[in-house]
Backbone as JSON, one array per atom type, in Angstrom:
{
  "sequence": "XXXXXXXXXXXXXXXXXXXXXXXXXXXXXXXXXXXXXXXXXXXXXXXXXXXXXXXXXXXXXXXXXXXXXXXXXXXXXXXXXXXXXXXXXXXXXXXXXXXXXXXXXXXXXXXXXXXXXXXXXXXXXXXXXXXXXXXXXXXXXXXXXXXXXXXXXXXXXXXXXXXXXXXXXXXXXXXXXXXXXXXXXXXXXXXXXXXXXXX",
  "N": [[0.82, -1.18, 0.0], [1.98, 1.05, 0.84], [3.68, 1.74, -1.05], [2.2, 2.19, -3.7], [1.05, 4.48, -2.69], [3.31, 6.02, -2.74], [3.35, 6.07, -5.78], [1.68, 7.12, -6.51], [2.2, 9.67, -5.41], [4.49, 10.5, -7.16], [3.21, 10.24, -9.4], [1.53, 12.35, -9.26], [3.72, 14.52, -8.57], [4.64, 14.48, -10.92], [3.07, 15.49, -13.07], [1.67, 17.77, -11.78], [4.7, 19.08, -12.31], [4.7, 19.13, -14.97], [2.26, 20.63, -15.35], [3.3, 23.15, -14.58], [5.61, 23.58, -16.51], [4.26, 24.0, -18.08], [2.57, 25.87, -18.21], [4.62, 27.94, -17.6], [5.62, 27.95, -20.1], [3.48, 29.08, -21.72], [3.03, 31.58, -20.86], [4.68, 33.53, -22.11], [3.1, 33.62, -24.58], [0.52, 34.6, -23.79], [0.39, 37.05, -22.78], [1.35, 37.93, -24.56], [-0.22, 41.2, -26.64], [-3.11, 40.87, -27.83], [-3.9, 39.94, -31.36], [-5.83, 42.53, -33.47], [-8.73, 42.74, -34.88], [-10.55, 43.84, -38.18], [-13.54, 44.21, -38.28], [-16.28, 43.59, -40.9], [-19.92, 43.18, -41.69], [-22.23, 43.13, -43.75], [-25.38, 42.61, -44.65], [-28.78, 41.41, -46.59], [-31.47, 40.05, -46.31], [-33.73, 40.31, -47.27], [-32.93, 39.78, -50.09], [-31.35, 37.3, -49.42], [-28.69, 38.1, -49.48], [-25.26, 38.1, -48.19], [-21.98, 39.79, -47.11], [-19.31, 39.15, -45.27], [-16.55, 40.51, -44.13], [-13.1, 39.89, -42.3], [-10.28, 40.66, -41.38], [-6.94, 41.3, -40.05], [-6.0, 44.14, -38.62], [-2.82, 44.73, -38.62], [-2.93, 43.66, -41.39], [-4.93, 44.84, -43.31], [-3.79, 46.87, -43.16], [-1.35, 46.98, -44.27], [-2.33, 45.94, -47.02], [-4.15, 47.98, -48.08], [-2.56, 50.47, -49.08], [-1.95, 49.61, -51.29], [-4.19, 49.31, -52.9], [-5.0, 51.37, -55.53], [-7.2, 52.8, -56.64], [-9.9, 54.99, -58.33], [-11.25, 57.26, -55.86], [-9.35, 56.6, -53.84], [-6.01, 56.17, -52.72], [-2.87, 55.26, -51.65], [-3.5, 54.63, -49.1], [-5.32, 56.63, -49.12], [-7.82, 58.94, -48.9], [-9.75, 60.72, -51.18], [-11.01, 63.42, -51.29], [-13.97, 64.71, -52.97], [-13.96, 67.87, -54.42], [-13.96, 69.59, -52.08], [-12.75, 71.72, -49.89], [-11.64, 70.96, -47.21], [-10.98, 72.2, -44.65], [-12.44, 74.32, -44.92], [-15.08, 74.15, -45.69], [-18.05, 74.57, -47.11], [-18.09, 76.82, -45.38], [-17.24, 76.44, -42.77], [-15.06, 75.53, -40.31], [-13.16, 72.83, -40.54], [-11.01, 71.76, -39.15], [-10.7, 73.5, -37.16], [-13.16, 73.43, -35.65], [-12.99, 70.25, -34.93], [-10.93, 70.34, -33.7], [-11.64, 71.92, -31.36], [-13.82, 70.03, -30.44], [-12.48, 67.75, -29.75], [-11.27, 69.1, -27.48], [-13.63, 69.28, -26.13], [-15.22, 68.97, -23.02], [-17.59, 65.61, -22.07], [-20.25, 65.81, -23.81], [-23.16, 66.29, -25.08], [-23.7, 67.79, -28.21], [-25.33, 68.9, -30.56], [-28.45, 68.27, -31.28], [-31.07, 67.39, -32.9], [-34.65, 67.53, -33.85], [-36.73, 66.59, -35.75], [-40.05, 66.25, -38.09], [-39.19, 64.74, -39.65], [-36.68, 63.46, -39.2], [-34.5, 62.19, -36.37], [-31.28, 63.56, -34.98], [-28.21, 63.36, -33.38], [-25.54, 64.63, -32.09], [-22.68, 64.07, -30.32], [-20.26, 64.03, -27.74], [-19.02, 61.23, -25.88], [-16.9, 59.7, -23.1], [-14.36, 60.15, -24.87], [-14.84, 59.83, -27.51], [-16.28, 60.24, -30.67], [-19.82, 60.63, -31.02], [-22.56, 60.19, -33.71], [-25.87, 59.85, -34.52], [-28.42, 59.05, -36.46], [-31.98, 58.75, -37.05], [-34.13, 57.93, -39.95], [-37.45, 59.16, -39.62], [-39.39, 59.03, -41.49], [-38.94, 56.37, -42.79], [-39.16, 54.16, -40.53], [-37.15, 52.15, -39.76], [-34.19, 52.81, -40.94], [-31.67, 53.86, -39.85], [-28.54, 55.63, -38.58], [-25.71, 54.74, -36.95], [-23.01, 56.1, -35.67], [-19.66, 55.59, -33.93], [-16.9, 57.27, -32.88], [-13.66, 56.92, -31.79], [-11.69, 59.75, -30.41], [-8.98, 59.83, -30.54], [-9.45, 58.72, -33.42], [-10.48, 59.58, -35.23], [-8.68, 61.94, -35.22], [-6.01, 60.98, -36.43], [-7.5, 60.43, -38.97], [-7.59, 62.94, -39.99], [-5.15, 63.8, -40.09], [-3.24, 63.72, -42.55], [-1.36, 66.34, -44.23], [-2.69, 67.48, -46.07], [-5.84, 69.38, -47.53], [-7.75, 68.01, -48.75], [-7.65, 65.97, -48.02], [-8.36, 62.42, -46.27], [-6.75, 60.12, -43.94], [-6.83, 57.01, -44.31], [-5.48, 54.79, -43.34], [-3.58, 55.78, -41.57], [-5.68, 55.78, -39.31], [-5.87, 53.07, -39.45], [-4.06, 52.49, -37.92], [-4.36, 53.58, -36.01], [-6.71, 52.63, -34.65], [-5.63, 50.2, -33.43], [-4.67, 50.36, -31.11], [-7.18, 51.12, -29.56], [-9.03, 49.55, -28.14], [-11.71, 47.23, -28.32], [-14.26, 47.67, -30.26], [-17.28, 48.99, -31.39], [-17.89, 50.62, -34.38], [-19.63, 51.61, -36.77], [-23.02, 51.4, -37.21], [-25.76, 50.72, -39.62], [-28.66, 50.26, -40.75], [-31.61, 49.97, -42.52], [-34.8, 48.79, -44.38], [-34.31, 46.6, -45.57], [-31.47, 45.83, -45.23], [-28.7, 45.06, -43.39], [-26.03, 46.88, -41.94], [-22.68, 46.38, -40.1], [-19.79, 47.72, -38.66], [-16.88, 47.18, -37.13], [-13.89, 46.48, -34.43], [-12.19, 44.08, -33.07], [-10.87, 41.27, -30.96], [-11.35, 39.0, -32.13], [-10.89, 36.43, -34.51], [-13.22, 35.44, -35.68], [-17.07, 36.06, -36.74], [-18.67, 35.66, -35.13]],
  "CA": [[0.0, 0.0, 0.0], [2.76, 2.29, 0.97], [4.57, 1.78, -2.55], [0.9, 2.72, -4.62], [0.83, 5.6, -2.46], [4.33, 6.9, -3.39], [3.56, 6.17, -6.98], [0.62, 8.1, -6.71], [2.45, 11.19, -5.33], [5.54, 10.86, -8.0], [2.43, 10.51, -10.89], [0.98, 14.0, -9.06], [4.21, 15.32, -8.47], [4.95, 14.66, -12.5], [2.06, 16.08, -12.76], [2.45, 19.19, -11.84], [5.74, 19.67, -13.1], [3.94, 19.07, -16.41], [1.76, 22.02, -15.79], [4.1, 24.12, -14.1], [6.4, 23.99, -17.34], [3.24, 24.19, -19.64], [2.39, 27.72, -17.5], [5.94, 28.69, -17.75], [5.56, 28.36, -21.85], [2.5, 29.65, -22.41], [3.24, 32.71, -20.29], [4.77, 34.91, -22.63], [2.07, 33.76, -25.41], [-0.23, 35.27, -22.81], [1.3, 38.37, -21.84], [1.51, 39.14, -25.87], [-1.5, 41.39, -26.85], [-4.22, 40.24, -29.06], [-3.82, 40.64, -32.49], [-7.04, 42.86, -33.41], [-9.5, 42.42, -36.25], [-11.42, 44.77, -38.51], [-15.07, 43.2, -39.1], [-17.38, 44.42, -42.28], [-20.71, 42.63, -41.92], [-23.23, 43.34, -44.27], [-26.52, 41.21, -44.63], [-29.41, 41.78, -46.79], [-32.1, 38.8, -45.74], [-34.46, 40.13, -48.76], [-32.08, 39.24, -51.46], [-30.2, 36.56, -49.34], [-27.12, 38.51, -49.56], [-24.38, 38.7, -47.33], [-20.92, 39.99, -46.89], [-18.67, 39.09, -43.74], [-14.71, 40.53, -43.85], [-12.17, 39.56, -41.17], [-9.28, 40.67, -41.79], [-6.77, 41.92, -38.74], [-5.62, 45.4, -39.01], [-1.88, 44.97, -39.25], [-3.03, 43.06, -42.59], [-5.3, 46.18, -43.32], [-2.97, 48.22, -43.2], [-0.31, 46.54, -45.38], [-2.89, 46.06, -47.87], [-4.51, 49.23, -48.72], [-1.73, 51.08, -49.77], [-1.86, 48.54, -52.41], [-5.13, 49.81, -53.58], [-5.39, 52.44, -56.23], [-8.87, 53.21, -57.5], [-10.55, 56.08, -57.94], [-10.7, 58.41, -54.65], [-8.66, 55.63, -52.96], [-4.55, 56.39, -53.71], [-1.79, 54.94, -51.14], [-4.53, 54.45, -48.39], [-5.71, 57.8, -48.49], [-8.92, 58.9, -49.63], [-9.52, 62.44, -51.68], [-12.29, 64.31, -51.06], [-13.73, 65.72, -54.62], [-14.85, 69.9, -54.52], [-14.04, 69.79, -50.71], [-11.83, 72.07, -48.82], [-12.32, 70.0, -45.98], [-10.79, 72.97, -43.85], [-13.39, 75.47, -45.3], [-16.28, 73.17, -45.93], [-19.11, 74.92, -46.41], [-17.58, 78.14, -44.6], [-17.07, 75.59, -42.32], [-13.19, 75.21, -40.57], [-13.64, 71.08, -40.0], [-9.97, 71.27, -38.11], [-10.89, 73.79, -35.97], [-14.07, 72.33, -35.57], [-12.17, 69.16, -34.38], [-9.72, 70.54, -32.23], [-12.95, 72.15, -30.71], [-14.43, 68.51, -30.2], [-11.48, 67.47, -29.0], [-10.73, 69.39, -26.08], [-14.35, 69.67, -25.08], [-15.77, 67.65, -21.91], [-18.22, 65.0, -22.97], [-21.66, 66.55, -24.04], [-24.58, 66.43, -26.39], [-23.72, 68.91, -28.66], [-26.27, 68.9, -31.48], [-29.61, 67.58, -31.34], [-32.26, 67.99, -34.18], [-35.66, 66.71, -33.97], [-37.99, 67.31, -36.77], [-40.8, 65.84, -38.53], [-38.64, 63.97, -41.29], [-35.81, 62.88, -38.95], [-33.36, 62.58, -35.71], [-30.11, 63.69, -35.63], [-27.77, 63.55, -32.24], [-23.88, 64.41, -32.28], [-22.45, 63.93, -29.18], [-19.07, 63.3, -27.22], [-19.08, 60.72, -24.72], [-15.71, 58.73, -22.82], [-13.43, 60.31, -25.92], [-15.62, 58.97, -28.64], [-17.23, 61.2, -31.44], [-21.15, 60.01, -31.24], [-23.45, 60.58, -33.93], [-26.91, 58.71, -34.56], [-29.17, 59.51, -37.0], [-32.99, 58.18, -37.47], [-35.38, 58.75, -40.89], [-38.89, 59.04, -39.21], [-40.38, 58.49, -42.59], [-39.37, 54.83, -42.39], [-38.17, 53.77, -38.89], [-36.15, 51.17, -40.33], [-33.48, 53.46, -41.25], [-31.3, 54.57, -38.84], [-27.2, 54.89, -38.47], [-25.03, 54.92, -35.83], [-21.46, 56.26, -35.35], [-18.88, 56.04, -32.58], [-15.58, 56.89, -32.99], [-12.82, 57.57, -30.73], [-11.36, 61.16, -31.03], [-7.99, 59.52, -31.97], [-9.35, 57.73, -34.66], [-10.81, 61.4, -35.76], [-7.52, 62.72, -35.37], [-5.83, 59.94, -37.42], [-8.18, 60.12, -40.34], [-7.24, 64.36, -40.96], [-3.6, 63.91, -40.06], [-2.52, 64.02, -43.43], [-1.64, 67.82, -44.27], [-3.71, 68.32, -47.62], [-6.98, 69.4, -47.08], [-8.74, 67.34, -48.98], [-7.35, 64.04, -47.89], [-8.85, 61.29, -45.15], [-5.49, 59.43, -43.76], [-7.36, 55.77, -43.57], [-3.92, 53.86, -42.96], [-3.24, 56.36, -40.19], [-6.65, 55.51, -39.31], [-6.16, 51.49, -39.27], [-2.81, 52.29, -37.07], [-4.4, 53.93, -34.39], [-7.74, 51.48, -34.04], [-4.64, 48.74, -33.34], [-4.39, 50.81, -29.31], [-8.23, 51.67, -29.42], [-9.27, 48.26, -27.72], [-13.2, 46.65, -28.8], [-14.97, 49.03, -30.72], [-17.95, 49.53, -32.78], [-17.62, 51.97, -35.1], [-20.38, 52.62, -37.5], [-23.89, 49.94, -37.69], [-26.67, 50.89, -40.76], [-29.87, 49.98, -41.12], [-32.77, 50.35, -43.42], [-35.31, 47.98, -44.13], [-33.71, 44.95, -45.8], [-30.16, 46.04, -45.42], [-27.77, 45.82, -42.18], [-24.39, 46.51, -42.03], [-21.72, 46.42, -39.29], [-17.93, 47.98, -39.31], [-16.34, 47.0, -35.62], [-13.21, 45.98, -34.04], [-12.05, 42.97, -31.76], [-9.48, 40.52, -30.93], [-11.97, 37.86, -32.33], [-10.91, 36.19, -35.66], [-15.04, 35.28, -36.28], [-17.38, 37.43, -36.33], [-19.37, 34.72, -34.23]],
  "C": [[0.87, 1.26, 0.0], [3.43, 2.46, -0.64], [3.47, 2.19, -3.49], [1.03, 4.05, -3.96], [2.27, 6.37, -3.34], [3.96, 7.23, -4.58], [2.36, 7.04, -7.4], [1.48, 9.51, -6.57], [3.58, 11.25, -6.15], [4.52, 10.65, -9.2], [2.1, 12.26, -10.67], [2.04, 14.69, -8.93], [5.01, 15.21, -10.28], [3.96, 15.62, -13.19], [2.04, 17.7, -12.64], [3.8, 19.54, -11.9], [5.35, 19.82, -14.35], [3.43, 20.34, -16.64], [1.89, 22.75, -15.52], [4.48, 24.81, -15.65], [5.61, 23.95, -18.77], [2.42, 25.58, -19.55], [3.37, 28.53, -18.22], [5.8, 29.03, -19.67], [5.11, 28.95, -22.45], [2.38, 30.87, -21.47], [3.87, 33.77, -21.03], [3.96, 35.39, -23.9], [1.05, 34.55, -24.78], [-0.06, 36.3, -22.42], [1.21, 39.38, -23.19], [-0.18, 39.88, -26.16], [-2.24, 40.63, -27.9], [-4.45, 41.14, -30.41], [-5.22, 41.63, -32.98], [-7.4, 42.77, -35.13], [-10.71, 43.47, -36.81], [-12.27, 43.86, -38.95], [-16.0, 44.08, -39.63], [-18.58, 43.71, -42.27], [-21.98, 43.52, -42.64], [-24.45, 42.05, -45.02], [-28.33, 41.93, -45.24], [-30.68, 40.27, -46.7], [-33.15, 38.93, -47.3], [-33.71, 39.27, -49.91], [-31.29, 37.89, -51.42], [-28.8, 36.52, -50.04], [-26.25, 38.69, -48.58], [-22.73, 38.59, -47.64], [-20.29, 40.05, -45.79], [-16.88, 39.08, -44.42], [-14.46, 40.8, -42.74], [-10.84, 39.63, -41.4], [-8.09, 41.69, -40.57], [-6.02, 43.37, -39.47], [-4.19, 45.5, -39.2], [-2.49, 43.9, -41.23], [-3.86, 43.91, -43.76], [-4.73, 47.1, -43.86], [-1.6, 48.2, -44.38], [-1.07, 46.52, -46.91], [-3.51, 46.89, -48.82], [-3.59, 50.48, -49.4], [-1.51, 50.7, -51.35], [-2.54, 48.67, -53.62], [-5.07, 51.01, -53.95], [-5.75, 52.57, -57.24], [-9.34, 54.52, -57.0], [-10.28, 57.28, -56.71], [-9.67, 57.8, -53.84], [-7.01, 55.71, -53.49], [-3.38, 56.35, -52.07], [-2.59, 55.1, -49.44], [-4.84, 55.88, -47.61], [-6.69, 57.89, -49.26], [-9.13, 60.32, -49.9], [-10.91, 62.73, -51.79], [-12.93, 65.31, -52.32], [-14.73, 67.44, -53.86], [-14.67, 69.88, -52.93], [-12.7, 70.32, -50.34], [-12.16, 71.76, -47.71], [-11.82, 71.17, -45.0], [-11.82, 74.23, -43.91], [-14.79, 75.09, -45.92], [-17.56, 73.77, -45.88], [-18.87, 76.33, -45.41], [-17.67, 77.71, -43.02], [-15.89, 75.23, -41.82], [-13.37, 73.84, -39.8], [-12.5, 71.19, -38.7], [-9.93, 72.08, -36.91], [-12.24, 73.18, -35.31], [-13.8, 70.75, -34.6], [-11.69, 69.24, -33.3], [-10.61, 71.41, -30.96], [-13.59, 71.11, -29.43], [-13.8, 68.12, -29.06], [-11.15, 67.64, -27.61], [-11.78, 70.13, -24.92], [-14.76, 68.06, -23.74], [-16.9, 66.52, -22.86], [-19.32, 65.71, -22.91], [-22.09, 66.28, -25.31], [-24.39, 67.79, -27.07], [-24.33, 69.6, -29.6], [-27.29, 67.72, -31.32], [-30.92, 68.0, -32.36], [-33.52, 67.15, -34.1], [-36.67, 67.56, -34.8], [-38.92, 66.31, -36.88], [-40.19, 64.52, -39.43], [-37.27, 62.69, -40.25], [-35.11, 63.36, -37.06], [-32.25, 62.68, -35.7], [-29.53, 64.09, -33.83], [-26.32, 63.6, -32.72], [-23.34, 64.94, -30.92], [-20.95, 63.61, -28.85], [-19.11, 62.68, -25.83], [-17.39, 59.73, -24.26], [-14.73, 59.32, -24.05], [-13.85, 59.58, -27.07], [-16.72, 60.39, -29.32], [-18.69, 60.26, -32.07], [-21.91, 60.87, -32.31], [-24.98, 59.31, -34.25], [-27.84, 59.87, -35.23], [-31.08, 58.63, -37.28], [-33.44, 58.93, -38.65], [-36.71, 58.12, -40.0], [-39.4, 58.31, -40.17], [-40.18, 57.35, -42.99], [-37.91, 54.51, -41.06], [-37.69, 53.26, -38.98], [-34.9, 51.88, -40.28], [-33.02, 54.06, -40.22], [-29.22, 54.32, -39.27], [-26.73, 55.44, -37.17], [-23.41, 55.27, -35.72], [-20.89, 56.55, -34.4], [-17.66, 55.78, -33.02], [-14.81, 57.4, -32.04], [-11.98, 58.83, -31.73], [-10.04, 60.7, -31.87], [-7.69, 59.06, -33.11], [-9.25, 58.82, -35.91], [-9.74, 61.86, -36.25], [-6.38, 62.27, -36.34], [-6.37, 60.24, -39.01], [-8.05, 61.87, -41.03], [-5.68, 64.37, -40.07], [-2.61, 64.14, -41.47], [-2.59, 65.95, -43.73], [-2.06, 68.44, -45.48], [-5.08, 68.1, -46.66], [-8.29, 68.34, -47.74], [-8.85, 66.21, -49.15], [-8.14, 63.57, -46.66], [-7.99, 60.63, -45.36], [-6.03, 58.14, -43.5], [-6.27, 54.96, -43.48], [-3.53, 54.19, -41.34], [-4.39, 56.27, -39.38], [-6.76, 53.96, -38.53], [-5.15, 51.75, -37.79], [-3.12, 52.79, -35.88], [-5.53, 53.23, -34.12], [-6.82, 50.55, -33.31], [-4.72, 49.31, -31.62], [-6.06, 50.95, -29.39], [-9.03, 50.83, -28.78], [-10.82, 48.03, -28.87], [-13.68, 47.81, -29.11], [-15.87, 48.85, -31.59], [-18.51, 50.52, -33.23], [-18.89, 52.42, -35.69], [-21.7, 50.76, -37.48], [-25.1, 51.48, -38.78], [-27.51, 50.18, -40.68], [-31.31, 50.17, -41.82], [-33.35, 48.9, -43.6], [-35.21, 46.54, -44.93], [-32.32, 45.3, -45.45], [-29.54, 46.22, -43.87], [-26.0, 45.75, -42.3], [-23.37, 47.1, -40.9], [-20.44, 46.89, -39.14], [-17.76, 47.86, -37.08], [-15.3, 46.28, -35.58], [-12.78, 44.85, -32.7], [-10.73, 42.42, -31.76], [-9.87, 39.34, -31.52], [-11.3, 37.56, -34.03], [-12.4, 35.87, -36.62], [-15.54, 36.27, -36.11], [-18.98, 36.85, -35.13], [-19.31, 35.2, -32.61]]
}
């Protein structure tokens, strides 16, 4: 009996050496952050259509530079007839730097007959949300963090959007969703995770 017991405590003390030095290994896999993932879901149930991209943002980011079409040229995007600094008699970057360095608050609210319209800053996130009354279906939603904001007019032409500089700062921005759409067959999703599914 005494000799089963030993061999019991040299199986448990193998045992945990096993998962001591299976801790010890998987301790600096653990420690590394989580790669993050840009997800595109769009889903139209009328038509039985859908689109689901997963693709992580350093891969994003390598990629789009890649692309050049149309407004799209070294992952920047050009703004046609827009002085994006004078928009409309309109200065967007002061405007911004406005945003930026106010507290959080509701800063536009519109309620009409036809539609709602809220633009808001809450936690360092530029909120807007829009409803059409005239079919309740229709609605969008945007939340972005200010540095994403700040990112996407970093380039110094005015009538660029920096989306590279854009992907590179979502990568610190942890879980996020950015923009959802809806109308009445059509939804579509843009959000970030550490998830490779969008499950």
């Amino acid at each position: 009996m005494r000799e089963t017991m030993q061999k019991r405590i040299q199986i448990a003390a193998a045992f945990c050496l096993l998962a001591a030095g299976m801790i010890a290994l998987a301790a600096p896999a653990m420690a590394a952050p989580a790669e993050k993932y840009l997800h595109v879901k769009v889903e139209d149930p009328a038509k039985d259509e859908s689109v689901h991209i997963n693709v992580t943002l350093a891969m994003a980011e390598k990629i789009l530079p890649a692309i050049n079409d149309r407004d799209l040229h070294n992952g920047k995007v050009w703004i046609h007839h827009a002085d994006m600094t004078e928009m409309n008699g309109v200065d967007i970057r002061a405007l911004l730097d406005a945003l930026r360095t106010a507290p959080d608050n509701e800063f536009v609210t519109v309620k009409d007959k036809d539609s709602d319209v809220r633009v808001a800053k809450a936690n360092g996130d530029m909120i807007v949300h829009i409803i059409d009354k005239k079919n309740k279906e229709q609605k969008v939603d945007v939340m972005v963090p200010m540095k994403i904001v700040d990112a996407l007019f970093s380039t110094g032409k005015n009538d660029e959007l920096d989306v590279a500089a854009a992907l590179r700062a979502l990568s610190d921005a942890g879980d996020v969703l950015l923009v959802t759409v809806q109308d009445s067959t059509q939804k579509v999703r843009i959000w970030v995770d550490s998830r490779n599914t969008q499950d």
